[in-house]
C-alpha positions as CSV (number, residue, x, y, z in Angstrom):
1,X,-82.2,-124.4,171.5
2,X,-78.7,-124.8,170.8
3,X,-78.2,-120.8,170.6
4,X,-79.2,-120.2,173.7
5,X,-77.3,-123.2,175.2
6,X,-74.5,-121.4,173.8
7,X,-75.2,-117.7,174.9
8,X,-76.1,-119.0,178.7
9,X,-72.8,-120.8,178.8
10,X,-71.4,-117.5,177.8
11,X,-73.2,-115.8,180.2
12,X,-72.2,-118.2,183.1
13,X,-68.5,-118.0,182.0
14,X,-68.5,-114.0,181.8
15,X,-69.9,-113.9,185.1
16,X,-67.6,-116.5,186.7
17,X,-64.3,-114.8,185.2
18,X,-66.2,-111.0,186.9
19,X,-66.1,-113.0,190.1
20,X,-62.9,-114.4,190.0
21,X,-61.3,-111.0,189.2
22,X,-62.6,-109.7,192.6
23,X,-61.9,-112.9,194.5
24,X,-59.0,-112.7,197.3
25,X,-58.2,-116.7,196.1
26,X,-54.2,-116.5,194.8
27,X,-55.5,-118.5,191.6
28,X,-58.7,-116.3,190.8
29,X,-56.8,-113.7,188.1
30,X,-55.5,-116.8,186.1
31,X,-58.7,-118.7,186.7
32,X,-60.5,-115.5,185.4
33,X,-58.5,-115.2,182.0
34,X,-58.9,-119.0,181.6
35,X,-63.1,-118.4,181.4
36,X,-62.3,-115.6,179.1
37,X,-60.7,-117.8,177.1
38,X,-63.3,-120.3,176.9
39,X,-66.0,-117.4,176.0
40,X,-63.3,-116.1,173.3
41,X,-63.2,-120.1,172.0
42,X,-67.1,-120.0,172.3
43,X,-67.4,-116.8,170.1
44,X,-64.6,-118.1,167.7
45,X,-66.3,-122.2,166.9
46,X,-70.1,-121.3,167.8
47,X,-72.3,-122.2,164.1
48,X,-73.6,-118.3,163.3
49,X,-76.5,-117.6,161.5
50,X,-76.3,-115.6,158.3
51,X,-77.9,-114.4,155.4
52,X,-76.9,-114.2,151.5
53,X,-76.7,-110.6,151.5
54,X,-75.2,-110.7,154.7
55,X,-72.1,-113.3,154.3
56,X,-68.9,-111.6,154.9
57,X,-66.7,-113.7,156.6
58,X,-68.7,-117.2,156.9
59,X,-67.7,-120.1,157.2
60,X,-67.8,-123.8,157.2
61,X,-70.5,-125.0,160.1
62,X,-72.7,-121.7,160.0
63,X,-76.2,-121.8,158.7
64,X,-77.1,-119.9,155.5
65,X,-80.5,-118.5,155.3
66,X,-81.1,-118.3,151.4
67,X,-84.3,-118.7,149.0
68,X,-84.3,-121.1,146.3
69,X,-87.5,-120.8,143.5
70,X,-89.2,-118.5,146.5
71,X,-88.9,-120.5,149.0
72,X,-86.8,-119.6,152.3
73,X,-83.7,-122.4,152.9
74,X,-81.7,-122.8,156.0
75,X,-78.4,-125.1,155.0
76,X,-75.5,-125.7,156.6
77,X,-72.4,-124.8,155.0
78,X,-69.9,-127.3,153.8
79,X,-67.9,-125.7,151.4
80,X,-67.1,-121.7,150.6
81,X,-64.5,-119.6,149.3
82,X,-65.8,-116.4,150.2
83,X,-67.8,-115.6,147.0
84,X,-70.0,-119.1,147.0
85,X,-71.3,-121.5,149.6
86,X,-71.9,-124.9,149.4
87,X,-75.1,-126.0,152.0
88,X,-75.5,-129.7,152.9
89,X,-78.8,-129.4,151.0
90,X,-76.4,-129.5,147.8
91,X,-76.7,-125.8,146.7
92,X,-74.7,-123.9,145.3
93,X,-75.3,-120.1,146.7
94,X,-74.0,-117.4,145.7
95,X,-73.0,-114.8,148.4
């Protein structure tokens, strides 16, 4: 739910900053690049979803998908320096 939350706010803030660009208002340009920061600090803070084979570059707050004795995990990471993750389920995963 909280995905696409996230990718409608996008959405609406993508196409607010495409109709500020065309508006004749004197403030729309600078209104404009103010939404496309807010989609740039939405791409930059929004949790990702990843998988172990698939980790380059995560980081604290996404969600590792990961198995543990067969069985499919989703934890959220706490800890990592790149080669291992820490998940708030207490494992230890290595990337």
């Amino acid at each position: 739910m909280t995905l696409l939350q996230d990718q409608r706010d996008r959405a609406g803030l993508t196409q607010l900053a495409d109709v500020l660009d065309t508006s004749p208002h004197p403030d729309g340009p600078e209104l404009a690049r103010e939404a496309r920061a807010a989609v740039d600090w939405l791409d930059a803070t929004a949790p990702r979803t990843v998988t172990v084979g698939d980790a380059h570059g995560i980081r604290v707050g996404d969600i590792l998908r990961y198995e543990r004795d067969g069985y499919p995990l989703e934890g959220v990471v706490i800890d990592t320096d790149g080669h291992t993750a820490t998940t708030n389920l207490g494992d230890h995963v290595a990337l």
